[in-house]
The first five atom37 places (N, CA, C, CB, O) and aatype in JSON, in Angstrom:
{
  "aatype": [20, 20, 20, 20, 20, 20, 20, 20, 20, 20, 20, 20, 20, 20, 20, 20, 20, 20, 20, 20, 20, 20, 20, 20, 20, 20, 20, 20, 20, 20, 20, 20, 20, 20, 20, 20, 20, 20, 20, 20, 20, 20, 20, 20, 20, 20, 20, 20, 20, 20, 20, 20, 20, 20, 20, 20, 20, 20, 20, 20, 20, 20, 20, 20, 20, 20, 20, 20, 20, 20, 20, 20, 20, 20, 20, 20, 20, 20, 20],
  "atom_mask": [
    [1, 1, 1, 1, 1],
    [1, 1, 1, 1, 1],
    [1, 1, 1, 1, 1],
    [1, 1, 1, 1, 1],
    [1, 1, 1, 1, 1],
    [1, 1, 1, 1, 1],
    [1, 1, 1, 1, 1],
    [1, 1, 1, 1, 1],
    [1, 1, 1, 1, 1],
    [1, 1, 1, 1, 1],
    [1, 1, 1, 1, 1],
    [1, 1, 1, 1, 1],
    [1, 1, 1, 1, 1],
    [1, 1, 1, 1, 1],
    [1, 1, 1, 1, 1],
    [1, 1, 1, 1, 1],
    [1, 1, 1, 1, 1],
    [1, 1, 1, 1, 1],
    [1, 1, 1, 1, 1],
    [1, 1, 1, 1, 1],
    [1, 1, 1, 1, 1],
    [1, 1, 1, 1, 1],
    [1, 1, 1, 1, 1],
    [1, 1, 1, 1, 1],
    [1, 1, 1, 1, 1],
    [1, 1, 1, 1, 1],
    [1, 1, 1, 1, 1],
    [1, 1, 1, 1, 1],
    [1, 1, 1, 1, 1],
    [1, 1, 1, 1, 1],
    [1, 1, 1, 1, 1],
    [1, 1, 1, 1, 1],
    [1, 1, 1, 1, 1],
    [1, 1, 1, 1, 1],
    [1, 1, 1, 1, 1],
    [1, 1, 1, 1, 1],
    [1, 1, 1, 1, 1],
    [1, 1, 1, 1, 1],
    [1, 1, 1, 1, 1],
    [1, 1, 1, 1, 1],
    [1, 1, 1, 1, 1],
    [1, 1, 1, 1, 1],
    [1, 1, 1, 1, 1],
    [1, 1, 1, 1, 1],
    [1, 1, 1, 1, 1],
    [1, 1, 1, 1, 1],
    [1, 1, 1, 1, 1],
    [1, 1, 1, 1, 1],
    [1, 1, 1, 1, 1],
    [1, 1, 1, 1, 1],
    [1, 1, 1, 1, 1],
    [1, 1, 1, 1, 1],
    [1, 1, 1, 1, 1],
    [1, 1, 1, 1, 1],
    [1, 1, 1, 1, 1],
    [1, 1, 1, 1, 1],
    [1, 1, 1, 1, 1],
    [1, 1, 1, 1, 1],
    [1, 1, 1, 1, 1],
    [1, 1, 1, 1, 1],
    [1, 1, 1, 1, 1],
    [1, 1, 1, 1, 1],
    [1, 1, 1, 1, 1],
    [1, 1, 1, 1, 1],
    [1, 1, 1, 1, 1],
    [1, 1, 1, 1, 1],
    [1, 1, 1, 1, 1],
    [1, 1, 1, 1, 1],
    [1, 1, 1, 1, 1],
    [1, 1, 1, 1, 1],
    [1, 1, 1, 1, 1],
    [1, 1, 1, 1, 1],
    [1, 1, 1, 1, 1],
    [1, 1, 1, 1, 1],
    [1, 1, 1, 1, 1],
    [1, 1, 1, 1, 1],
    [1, 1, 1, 1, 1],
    [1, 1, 1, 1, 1],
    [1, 1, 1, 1, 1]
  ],
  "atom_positions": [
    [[197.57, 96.19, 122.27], [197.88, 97.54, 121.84], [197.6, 98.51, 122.97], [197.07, 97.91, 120.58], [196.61, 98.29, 123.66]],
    [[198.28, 99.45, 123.21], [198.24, 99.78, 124.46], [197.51, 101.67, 123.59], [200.16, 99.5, 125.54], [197.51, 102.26, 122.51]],
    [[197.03, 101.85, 125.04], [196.8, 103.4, 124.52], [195.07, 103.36, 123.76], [198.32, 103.89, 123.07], [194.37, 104.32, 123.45]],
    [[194.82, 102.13, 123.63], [193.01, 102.0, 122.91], [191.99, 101.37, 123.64], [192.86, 101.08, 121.52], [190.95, 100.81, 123.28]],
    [[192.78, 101.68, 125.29], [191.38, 100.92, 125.89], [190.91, 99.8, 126.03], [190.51, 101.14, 125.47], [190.18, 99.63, 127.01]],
    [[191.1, 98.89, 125.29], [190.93, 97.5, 125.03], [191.42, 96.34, 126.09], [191.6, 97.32, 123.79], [192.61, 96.04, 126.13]],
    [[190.43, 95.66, 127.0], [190.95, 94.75, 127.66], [191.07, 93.52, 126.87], [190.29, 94.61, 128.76], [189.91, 93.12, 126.79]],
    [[191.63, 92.92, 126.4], [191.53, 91.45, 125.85], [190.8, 90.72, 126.92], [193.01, 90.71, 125.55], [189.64, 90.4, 126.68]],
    [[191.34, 90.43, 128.07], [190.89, 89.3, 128.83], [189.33, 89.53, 129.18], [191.8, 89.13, 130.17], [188.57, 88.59, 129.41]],
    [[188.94, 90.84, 129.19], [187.47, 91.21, 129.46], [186.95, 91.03, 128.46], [187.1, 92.45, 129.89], [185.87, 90.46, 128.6]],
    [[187.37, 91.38, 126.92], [186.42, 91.13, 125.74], [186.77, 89.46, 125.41], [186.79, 92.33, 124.27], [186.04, 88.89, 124.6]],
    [[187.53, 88.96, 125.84], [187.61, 87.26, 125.56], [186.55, 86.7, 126.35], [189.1, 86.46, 126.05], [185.85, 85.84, 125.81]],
    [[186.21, 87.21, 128.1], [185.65, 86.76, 129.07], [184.1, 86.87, 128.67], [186.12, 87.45, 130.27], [183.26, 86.0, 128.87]],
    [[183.88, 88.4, 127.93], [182.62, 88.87, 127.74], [182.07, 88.5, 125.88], [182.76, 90.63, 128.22], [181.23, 89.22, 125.35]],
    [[182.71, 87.29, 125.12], [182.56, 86.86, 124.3], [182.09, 84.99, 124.7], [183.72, 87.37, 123.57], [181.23, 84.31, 124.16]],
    [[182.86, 84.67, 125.61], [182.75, 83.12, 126.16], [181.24, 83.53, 126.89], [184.29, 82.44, 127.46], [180.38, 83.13, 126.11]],
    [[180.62, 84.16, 128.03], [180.07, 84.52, 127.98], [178.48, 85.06, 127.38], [180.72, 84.58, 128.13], [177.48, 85.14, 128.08]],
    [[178.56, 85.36, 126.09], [177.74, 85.55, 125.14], [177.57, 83.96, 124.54], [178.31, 86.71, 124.15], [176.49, 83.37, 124.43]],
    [[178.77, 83.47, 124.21], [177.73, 81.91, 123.53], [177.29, 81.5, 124.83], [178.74, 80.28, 122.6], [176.06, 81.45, 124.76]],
    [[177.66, 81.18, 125.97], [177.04, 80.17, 126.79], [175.53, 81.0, 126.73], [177.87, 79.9, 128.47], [174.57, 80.23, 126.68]],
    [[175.28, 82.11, 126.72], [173.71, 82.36, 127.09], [173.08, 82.22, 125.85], [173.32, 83.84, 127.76], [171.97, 81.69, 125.89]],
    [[173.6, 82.64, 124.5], [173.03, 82.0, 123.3], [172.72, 80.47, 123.4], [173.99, 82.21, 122.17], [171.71, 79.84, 123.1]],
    [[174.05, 80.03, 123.98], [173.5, 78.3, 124.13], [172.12, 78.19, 124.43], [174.23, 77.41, 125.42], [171.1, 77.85, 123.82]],
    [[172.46, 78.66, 125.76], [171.06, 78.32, 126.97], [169.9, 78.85, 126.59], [171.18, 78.95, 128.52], [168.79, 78.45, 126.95]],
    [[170.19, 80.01, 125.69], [168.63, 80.66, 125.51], [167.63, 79.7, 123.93], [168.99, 82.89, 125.01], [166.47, 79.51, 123.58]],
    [[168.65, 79.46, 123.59], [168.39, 79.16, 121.97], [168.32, 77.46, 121.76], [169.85, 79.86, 120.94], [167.98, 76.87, 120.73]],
    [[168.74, 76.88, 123.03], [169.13, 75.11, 122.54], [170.07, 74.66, 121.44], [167.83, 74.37, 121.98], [170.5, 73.53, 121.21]],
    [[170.31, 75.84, 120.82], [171.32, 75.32, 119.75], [172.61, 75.49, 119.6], [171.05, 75.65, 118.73], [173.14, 76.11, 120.52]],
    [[173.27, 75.16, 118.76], [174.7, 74.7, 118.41], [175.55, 76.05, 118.09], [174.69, 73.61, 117.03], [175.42, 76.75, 117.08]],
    [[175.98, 76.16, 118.6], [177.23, 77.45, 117.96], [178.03, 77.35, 117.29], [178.05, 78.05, 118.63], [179.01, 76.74, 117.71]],
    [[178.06, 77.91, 115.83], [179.0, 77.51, 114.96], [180.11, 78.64, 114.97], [178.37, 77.25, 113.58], [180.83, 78.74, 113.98]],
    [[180.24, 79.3, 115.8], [180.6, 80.61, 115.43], [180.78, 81.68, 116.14], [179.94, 80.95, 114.75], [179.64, 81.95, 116.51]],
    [[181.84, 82.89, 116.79], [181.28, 83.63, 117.72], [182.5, 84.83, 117.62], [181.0, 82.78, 119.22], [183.66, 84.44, 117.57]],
    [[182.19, 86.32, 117.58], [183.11, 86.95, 117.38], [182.79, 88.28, 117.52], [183.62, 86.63, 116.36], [181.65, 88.66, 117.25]],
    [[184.02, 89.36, 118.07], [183.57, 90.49, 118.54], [183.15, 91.3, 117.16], [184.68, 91.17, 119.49], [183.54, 90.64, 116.19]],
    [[182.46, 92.53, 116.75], [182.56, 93.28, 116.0], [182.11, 94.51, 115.7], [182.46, 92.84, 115.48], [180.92, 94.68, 115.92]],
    [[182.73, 95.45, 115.24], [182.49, 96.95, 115.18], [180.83, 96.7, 114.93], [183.48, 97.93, 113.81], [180.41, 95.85, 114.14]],
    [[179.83, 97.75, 115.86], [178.69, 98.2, 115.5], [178.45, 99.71, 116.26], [177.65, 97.08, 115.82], [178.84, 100.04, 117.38]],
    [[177.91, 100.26, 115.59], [177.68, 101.95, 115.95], [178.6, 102.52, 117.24], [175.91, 102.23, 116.43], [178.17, 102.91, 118.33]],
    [[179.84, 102.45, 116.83], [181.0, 102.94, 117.3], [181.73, 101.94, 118.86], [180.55, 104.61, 117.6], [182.54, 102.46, 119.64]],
    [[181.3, 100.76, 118.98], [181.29, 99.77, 120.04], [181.49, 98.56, 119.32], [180.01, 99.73, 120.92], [181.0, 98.32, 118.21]],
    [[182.4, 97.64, 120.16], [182.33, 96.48, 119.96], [181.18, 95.28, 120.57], [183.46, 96.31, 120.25], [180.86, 95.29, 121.76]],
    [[180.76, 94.56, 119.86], [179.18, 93.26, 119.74], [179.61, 92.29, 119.58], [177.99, 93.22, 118.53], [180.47, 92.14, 118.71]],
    [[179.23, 91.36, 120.28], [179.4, 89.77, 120.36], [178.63, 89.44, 119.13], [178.75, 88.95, 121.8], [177.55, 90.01, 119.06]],
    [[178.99, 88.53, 118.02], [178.36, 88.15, 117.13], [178.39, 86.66, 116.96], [178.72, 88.82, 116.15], [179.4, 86.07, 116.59]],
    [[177.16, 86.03, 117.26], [177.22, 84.67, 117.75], [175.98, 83.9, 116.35], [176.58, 84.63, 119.8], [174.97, 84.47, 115.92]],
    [[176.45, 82.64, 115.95], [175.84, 82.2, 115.28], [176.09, 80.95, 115.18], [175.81, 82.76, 114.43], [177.22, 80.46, 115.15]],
    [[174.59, 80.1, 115.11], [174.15, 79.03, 115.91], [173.11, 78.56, 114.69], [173.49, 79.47, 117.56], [172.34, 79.28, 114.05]],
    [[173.32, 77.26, 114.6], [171.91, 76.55, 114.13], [170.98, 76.13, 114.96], [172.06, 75.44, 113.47], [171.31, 75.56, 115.99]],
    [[169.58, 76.34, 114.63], [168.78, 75.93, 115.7], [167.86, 74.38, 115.19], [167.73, 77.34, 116.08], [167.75, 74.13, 113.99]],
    [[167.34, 73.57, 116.11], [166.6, 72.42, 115.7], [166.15, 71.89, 114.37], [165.64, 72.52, 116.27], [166.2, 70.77, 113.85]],
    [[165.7, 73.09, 113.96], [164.89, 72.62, 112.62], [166.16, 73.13, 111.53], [163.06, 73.58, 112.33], [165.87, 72.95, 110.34]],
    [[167.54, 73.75, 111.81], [168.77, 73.58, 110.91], [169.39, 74.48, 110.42], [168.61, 72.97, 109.95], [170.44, 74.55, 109.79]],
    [[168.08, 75.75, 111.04], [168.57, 77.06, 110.36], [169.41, 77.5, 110.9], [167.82, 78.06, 110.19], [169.44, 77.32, 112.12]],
    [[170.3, 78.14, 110.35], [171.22, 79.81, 111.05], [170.87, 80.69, 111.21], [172.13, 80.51, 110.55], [170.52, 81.53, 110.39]],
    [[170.88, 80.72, 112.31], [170.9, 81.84, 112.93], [171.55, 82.88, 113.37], [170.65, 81.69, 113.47], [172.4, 82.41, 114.13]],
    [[171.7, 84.4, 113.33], [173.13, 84.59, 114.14], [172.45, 86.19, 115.05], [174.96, 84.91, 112.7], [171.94, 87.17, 114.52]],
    [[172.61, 86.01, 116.03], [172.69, 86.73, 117.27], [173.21, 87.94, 117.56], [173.21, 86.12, 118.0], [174.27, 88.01, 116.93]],
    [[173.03, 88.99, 118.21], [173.99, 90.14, 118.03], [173.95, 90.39, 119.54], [173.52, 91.48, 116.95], [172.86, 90.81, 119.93]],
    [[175.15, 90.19, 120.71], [174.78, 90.18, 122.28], [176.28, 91.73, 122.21], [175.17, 87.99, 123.54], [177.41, 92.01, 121.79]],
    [[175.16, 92.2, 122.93], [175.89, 93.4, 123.45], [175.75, 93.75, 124.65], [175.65, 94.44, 122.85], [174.74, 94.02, 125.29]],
    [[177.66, 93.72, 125.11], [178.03, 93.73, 126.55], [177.16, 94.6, 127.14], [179.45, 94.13, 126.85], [176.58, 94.2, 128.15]],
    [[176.82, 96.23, 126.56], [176.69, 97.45, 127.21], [175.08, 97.04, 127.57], [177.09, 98.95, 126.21], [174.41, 97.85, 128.22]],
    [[174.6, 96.02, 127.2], [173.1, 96.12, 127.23], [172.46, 94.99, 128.33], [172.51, 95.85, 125.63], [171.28, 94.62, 128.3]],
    [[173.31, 94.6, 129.13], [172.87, 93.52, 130.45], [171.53, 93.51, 130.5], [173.36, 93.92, 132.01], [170.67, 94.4, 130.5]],
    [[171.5, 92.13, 130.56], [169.74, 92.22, 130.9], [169.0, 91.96, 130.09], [169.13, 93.41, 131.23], [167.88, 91.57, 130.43]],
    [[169.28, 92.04, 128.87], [168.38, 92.13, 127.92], [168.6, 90.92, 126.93], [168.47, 93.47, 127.28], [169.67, 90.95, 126.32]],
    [[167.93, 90.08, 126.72], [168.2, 88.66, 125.56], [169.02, 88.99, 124.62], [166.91, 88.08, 124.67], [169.33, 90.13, 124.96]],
    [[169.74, 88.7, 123.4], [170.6, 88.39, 122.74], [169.73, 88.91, 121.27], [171.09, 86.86, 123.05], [168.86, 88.07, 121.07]],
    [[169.68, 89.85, 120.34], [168.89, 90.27, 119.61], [169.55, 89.02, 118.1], [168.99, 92.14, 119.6], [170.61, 88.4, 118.15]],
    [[168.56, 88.99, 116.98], [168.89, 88.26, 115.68], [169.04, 89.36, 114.76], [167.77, 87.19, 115.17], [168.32, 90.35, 114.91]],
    [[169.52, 89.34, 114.22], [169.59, 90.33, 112.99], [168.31, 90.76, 112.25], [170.44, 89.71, 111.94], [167.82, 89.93, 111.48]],
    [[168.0, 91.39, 112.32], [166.33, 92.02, 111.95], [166.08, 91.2, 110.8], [166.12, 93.9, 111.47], [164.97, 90.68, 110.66]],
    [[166.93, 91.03, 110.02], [165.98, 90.2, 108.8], [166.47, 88.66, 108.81], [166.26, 90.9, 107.0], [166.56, 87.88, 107.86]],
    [[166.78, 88.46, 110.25], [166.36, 86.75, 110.27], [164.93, 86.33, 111.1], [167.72, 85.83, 111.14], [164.5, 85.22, 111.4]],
    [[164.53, 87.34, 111.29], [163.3, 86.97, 112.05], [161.89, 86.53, 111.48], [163.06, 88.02, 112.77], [161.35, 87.14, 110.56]],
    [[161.45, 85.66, 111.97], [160.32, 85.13, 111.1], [159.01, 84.64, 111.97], [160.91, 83.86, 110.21], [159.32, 84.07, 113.01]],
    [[157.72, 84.77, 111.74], [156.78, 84.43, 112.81], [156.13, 83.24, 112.5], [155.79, 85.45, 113.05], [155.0, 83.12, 112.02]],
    [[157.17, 82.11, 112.92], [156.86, 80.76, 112.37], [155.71, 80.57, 114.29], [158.87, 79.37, 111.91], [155.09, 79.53, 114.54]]
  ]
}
C-alpha cells in the first residue's frame, strides 16, 4: 500500500529477526510470530514454549534495540 510508510521487506526482515533472538535468548521453540498494533507502532509478537512446556509469548520492539525481548506482564512468574 503505498502512501503508509510501510516497508514490507524491513518489517518481514525485522520480524525473522525477532524470533532468531527469542530463539537464542529463551532456548525455546517458536510456535508463532507476528507484527502488531501497540501504542500507535507496530511489535513483533513472538510466542514460544519453553523447557518445562509453557507458553510463552514475547513482545520485541524494533524501536527499542538493545534491550531483551519483554513477556507480557502477566506471564511472568518468580519460579
Amino acid at each position: 500500500m503505498e502512501g503508509r510508510g510501510h516497508d514490507r521487506r524491513g518489517d518481514h526482515q525485522a520480524l525473522s529477526d525477532a524470533v532468531r533472538r527469542v530463539e537464542r535468548q529463551t532456548g525455546g521453540q517458536v510456535l508463532s510470530a507476528e507484527r502488531v498494533p501497540f501504542d500507535g507502532r507496530d511489535v513483533n509478537r513472538v510466542k514460544v514454549v519453553d523447557s518445562s512446556g509453557r507458553v510463552r509469548i514475547y513482545m520485541d520492539d524494533p524501536q527499542s534495540r538493545g534491550e531483551a525481548p519483554r513477556t507480557r506482564g502477566d506471564d511472568n512468574d518468580n519460579d
